[in-house]
C-alpha positions as CSV (number, residue, x, y, z in Angstrom):
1,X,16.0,21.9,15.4
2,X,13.4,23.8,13.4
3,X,12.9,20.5,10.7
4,X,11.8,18.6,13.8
5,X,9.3,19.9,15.2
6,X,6.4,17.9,13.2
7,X,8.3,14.6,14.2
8,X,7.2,12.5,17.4
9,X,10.2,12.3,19.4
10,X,10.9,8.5,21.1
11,X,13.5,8.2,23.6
12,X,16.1,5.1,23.2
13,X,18.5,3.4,24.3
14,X,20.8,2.9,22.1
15,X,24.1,0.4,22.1
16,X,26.6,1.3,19.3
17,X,29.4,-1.0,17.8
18,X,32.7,-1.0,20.6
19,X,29.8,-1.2,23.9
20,X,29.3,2.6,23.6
21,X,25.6,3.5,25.1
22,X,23.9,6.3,24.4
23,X,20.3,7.6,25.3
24,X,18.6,10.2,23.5
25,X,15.5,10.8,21.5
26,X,15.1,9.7,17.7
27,X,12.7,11.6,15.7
28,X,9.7,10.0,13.5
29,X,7.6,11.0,11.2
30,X,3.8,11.3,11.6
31,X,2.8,9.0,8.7
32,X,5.3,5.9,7.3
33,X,5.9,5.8,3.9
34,X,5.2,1.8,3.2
35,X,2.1,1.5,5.7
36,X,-0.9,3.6,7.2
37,X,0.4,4.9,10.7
38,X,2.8,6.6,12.1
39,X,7.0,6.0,11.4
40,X,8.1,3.6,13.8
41,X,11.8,3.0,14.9
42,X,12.0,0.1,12.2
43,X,10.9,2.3,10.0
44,X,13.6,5.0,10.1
45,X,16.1,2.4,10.7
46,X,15.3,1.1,6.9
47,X,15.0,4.2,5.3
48,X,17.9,4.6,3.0
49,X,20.1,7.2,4.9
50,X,23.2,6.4,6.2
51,X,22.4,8.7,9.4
52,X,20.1,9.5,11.9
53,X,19.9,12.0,14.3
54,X,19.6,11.7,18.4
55,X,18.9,14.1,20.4
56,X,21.0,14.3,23.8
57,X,20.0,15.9,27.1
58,X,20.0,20.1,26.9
59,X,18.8,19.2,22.7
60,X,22.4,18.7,21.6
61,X,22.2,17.1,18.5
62,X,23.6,13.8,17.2
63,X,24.3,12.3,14.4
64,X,25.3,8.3,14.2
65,X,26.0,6.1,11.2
66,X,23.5,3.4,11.4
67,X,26.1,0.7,10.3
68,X,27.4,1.4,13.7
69,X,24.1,0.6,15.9
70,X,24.2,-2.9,17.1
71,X,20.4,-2.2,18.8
72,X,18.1,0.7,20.0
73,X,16.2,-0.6,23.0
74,X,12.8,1.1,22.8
75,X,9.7,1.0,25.6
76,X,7.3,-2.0,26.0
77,X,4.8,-2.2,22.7
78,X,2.8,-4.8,20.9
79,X,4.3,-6.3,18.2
80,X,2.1,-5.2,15.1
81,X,-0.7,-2.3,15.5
82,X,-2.0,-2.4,12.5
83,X,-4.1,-5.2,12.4
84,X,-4.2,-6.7,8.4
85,X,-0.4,-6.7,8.9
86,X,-0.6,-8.7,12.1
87,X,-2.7,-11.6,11.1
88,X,-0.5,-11.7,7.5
89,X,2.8,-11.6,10.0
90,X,4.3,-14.8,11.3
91,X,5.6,-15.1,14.7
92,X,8.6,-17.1,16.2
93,X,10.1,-17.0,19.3
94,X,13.9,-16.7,18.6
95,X,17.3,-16.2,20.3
96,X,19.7,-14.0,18.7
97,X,23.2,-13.9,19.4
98,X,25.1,-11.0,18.5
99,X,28.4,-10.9,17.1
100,X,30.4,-9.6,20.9
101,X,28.5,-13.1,22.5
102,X,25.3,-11.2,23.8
103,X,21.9,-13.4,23.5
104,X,18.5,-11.8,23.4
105,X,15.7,-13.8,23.0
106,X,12.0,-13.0,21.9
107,X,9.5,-12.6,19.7
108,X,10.0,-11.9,15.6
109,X,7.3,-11.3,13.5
110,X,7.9,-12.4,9.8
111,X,5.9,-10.4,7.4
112,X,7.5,-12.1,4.2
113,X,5.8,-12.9,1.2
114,X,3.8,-16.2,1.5
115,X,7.0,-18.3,-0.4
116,X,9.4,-17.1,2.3
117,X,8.6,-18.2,5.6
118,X,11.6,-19.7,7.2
119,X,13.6,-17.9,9.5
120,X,16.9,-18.3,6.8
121,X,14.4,-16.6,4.2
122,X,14.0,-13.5,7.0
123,X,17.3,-13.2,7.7
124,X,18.5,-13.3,4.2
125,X,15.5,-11.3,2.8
126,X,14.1,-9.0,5.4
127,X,14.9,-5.3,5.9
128,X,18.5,-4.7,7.7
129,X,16.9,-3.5,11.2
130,X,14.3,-5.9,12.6
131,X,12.9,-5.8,16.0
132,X,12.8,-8.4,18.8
133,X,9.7,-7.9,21.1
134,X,10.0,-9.3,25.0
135,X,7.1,-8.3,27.4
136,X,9.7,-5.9,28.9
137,X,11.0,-3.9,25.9
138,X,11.5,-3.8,22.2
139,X,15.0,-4.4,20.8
140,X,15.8,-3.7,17.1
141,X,18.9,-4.9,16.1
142,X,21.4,-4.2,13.2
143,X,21.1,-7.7,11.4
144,X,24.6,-6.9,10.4
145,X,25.8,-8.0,14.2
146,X,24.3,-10.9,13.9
147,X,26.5,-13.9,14.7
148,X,24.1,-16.6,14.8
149,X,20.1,-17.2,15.2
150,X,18.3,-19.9,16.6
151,X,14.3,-21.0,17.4
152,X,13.8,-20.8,20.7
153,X,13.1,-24.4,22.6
154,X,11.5,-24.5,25.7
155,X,13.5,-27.6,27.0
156,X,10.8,-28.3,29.9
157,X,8.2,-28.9,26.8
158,X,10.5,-31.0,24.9
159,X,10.7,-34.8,24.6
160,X,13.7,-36.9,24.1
C-alpha cells in the first residue's frame, strides 16, 4: 500500500457488469496528466490500464478490470472546475440507458473539438468513461454498456 500513499483516496460506489456492488476507495493522483488539477475519477478511468485498484474496508486491496464497471457513483460535484474548460464544454441534459434496462438521466458536458458537437460525435468520439452529473451524485459510466442515449425532453415545456 506503500505506492499510495501520495494518491488522494475517493470513496465509490461502484456497480460491476452481472449487478455486483462494491464500495471502496479508488486512488488519484495529485496532478492529471491532460489538464492543470488534480486526477479525477474520469481521469483514471481513461488512462490506458486495463486495471484499477479499490481499496475495501480493513485496506484489503482490489483489483477490477475496468471493461467490467458498468458505473462508479461518486459524491455530489460541479461539473467542470476548471474554468477555461467549462465555458469551452457543452452541456446537455441526457438520459442514458444502460444495456440491463437501467435509465439515468443528467447532465453531460461535451468538451469536443468545435466540429463535433452532437451528442452521436460524443458518443462515437469521446473517451470510454464519461460522467453524468445530477444534483445528487456523479455517475461515470462505461460507454461500453450503453444501450441507447437520448436528449432529455421536459414534456411539460413541450408543444404539440
Amino acid at each position: 500500500m506503500s505506492a499510495w500513499v501520495n494518491t488522494h483516496r475517493l470513496r465509490v460506489d461502484l456497480l460491476l457488469t452481472g449487478h455486483r456492488t462494491i464500495t471502496g476507495d479508488i486512488h488519484l493522483q495529485p496532478i492529471a496528466a491532460h489538464h492543470t488539477g488534480p486526477e479525477t475519477a474520469v481521469d483514471l478511468f481513461n488512462r490506458d490500464e486495463p486495471f484499477f485498484a479499490v481499496t475495501l474496508e480493513g485496506e484489503q486491496p482490489l483489483f477490477l478490470s475496468k471493461s467490467q464497471v458498468v458505473y462508479l457513483k461518486l459524491p455530489p460535484q460541479p461539473p467542470i472546475e476548471d474554468p477555461d474548460r467549462a465555458t469551452a464544454a457543452r452541456r446537455l441534459d441526457l438520459e442514458v440507458e444502460l444495456a440491463d434496462g437501467t435509465l439515468l438521466e443528467g447532465l453531460v458536458s461535451l468538451e469536443m473539438p468545435p466540429d463535433r458537437l452532437r451528442i452521436l460525435d460524443f458518443l462515437n468520439y469521446a473517451p470510454r468513461f464519461f460522467a453524468v452529473w445530477t444534483p445528487e451524485t456523479v455517475r461515470v459510466v462505461n460507454r461500453d454498456h450503453v444501450r441507447a442515449v437520448s436528449p432529455l425532453v421536459d414534456l411539460s415545456r413541450a408543444s404539440s
